[in-house]
C-alpha positions as CSV (number, residue, x, y, z in Angstrom):
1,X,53.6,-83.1,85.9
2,X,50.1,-83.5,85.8
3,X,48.2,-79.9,85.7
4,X,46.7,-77.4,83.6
5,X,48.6,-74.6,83.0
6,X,48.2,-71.7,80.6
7,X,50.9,-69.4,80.4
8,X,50.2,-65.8,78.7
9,X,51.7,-62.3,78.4
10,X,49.5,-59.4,79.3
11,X,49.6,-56.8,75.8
12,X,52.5,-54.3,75.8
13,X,51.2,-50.5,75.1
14,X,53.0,-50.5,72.0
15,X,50.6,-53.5,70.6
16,X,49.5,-51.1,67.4
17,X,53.3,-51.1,66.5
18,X,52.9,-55.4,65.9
19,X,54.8,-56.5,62.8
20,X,52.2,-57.7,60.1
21,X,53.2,-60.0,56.9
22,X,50.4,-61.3,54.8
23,X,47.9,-58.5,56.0
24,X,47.7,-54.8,55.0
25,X,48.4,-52.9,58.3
26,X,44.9,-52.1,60.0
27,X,44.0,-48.6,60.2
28,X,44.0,-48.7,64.0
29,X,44.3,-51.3,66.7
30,X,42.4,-50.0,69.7
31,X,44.9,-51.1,72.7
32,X,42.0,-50.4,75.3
33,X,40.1,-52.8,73.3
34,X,43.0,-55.4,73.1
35,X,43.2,-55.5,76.6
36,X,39.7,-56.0,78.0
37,X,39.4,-59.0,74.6
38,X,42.6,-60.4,76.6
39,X,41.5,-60.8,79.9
40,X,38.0,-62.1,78.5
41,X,40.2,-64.9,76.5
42,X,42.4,-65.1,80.4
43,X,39.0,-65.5,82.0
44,X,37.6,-68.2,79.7
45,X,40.6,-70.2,80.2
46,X,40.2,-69.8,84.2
47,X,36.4,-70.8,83.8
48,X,37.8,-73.7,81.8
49,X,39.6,-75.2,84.5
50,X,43.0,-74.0,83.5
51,X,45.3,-72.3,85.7
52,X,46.5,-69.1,84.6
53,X,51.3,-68.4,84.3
54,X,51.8,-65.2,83.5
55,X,55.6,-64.4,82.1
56,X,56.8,-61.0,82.9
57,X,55.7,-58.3,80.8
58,X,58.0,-56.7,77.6
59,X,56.4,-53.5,77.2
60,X,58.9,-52.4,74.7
61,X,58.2,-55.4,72.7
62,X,54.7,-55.0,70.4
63,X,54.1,-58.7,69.8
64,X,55.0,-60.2,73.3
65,X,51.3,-60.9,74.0
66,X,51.6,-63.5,71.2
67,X,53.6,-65.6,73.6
68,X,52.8,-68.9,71.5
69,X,55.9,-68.1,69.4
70,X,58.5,-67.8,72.3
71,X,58.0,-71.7,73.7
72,X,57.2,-74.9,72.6
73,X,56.7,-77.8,74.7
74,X,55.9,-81.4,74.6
75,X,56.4,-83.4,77.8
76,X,59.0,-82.6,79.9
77,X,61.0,-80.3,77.5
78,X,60.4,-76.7,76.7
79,X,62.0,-75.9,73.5
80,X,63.0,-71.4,73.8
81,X,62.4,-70.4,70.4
82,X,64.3,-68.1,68.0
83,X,62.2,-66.4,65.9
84,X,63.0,-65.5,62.1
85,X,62.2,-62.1,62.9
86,X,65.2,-60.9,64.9
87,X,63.3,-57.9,66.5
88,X,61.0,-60.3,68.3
89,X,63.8,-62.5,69.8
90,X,64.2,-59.6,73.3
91,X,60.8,-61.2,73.7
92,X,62.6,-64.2,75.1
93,X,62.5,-62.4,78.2
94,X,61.0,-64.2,81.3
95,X,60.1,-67.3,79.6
96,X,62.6,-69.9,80.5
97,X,61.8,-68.3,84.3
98,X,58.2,-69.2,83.6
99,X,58.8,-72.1,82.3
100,X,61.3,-73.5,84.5
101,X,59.4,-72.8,87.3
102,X,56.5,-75.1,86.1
103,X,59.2,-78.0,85.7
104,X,60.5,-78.0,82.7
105,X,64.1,-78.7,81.3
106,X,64.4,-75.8,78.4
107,X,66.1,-76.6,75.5
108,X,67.6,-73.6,73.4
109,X,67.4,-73.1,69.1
110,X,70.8,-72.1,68.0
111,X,72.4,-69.8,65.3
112,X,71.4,-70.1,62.5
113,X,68.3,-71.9,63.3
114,X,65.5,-70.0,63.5
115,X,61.9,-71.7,65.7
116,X,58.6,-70.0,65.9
117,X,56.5,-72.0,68.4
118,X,53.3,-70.8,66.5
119,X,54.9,-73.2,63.6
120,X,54.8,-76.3,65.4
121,X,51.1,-78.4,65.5
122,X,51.7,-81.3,67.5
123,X,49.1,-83.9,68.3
124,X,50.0,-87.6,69.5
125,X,53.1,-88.5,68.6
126,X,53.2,-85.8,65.3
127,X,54.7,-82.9,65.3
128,X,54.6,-80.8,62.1
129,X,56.9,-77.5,61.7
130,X,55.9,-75.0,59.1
131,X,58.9,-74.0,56.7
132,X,59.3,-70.7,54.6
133,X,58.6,-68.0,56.9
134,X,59.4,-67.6,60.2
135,X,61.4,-71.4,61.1
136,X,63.6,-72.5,59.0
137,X,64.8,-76.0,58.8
138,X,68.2,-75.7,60.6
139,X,65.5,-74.8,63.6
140,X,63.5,-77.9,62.1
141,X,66.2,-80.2,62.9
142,X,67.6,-78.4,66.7
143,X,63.8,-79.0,67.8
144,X,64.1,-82.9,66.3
145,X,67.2,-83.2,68.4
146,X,65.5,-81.9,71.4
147,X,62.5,-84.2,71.1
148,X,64.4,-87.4,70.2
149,X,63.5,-89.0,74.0
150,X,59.6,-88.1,73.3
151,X,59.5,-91.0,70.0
152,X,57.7,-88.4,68.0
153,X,57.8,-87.5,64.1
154,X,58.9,-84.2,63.2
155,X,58.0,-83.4,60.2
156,X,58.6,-80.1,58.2
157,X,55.3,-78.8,56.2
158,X,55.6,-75.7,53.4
159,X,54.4,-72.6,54.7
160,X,54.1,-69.8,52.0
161,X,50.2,-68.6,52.3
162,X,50.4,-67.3,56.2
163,X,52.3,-66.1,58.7
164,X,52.9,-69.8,60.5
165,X,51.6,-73.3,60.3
166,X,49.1,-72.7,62.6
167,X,47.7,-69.8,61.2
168,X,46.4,-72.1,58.7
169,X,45.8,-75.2,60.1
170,X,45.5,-76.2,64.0
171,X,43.8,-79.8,65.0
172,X,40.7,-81.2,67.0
173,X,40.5,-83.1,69.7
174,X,40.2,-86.3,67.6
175,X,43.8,-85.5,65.7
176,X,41.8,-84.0,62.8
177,X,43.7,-81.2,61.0
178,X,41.3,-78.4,60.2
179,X,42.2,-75.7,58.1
180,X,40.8,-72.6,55.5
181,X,41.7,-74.1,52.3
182,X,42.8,-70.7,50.6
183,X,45.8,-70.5,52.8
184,X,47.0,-74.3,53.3
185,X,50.0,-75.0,51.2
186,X,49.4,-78.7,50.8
187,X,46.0,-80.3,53.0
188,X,47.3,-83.7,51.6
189,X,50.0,-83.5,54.3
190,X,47.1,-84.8,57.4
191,X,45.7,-88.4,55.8
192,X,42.3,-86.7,58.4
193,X,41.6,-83.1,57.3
194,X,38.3,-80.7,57.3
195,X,38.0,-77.8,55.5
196,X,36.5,-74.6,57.3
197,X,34.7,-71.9,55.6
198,X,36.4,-69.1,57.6
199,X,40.4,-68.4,57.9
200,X,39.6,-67.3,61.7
201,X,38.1,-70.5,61.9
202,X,41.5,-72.8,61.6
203,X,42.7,-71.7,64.7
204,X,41.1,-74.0,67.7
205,X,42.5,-73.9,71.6
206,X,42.1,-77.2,73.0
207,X,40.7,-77.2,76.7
208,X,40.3,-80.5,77.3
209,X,37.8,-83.1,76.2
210,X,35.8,-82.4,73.8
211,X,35.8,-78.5,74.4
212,X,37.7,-76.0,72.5
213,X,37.9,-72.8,71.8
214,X,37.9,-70.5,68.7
215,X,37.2,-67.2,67.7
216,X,33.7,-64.9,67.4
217,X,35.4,-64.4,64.0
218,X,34.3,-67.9,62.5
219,X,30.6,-68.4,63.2
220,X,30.3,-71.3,60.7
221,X,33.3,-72.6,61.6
222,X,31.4,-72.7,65.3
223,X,28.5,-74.3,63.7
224,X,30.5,-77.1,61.9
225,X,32.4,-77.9,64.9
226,X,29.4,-78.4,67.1
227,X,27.5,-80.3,64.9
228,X,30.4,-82.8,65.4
229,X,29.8,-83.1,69.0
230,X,32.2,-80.7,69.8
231,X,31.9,-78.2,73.0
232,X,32.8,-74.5,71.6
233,X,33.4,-71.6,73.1
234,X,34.3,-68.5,71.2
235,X,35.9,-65.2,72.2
236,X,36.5,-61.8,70.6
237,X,40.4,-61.4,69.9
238,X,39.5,-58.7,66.6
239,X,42.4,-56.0,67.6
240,X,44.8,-59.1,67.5
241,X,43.3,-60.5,64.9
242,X,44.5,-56.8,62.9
243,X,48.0,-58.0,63.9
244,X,48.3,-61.3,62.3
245,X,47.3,-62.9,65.6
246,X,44.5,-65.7,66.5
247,X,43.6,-67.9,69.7
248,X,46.4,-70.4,69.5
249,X,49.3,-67.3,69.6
250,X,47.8,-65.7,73.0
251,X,48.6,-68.7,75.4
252,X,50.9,-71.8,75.5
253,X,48.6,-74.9,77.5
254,X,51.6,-76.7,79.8
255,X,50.4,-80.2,80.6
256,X,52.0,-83.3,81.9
């Protein structure tokens, strides 16, 4: 397989109903709003060569736009998540359709493991799997199994400060782990790690080369990146922000 493909999940109507865990619930999330900031983050991902899969919609499911947690994939396999929050797993709906579609062999997480894809960071041959909240480690261990043919390390990193792993830390182009320091369990974990000064500014969407993209949220964070020789783009995600969400939980990049 050798293509760029980003597959999302348009917002459901019910968005404003979203579970939040480590925030106090926003007073409103504006699902007009949400929408237009969604097909602005679609559109920069079309602009940046990328191709855009969309899986079916789940209007009755409030967090199906953050389609990040559903599927994780690394080569050939694409690993169907089940998340620790049992009234997000009907948002399983339509993904190993997508997915399958685009080539891959799916690989389910059994009872009683539990797999968020937005706690897996992978970059070379590391994958770390955040631990505490959402995955637990009888997941941990179903999505080593399923990776054994791809020689990679799985490792399981604490997650107690955030909702997932990558709300806290995501990585670069270069394999350095960037994170807000406030809410990274243990930085020592990445022997290459940056501190950012914003929490929106952890979350980074590689788009190839050196371009990535991040959210309006972390100005400095934009700032710091680019004066490492980085190409950013940013993009206004606030209403999913309100929810718990960032740039890594709206799309899942499939590449060969």
């Amino acid at each position: 397989m050798h293509r760029r493909l980003a597959l999302v999940r348009r917002p459901s109507p019910r968005l404003a109903d979203g579970i939040v865990t480590h925030l106090e619930r926003a007073p409103m999330v504006d699902g007009d709003l949400a929408l237009r900031q969604w097909q602005e983050y679609v559109d920069v991902l079309r602009r940046r060569g990328w191709a855009v899969v969309e899986a079916r919609a789940v209007d009755e499911c409030p967090d199906g736009v953050f389609i990040e947690d559903q599927v994780f994939v690394h080569g050939d396999v694409a690993v169907l998540c089940r998340s620790g929050a049992p009234e997000r797993r009907s948002e399983q709906a339509g993904v190993r359709e997508a997915v399958e579609a685009q080539g891959y062999r799916t690989v389910g997480i059994d009872a009683p493991g539990t797999l968020d894809g937005g706690d897996v960071l992978k970059h070379g041959h590391h994958v770390w799997v955040g631990v505490g909240g959402r995955t637990n480690t009888a997941g941990v261990e179903q999505l080593a199994r399923a990776l054994e043919a791809h020689r990679v390390d799985v490792v399981p990193v604490p997650v107690s400060k955030v909702l997932h792993l990558k709300s806290a830390v995501t990585a670069l182009p270069d394999g350095t782990v960037i994170g807000h320091l406030p809410v990274v369990d243990d930085p020592t974990v990445w022997p290459e790690f940056l501190p950012v000064p914003e929490e929106a500014g952890a979350h980074v969407v590689l788009l190839g080369g050196p371009s990535v993209l991040l959210s309006a949220a972390a100005p400095r964070t934009a700032q710091l990146l680019a004066a490492r020789g980085l190409d950013v783009t940013t993009v206004d995600i606030s209403e999913f922000e309100k929810l718990e969400g960032c740039v890594t939980c709206l799309s899942v990049r499939l590449r060969g």
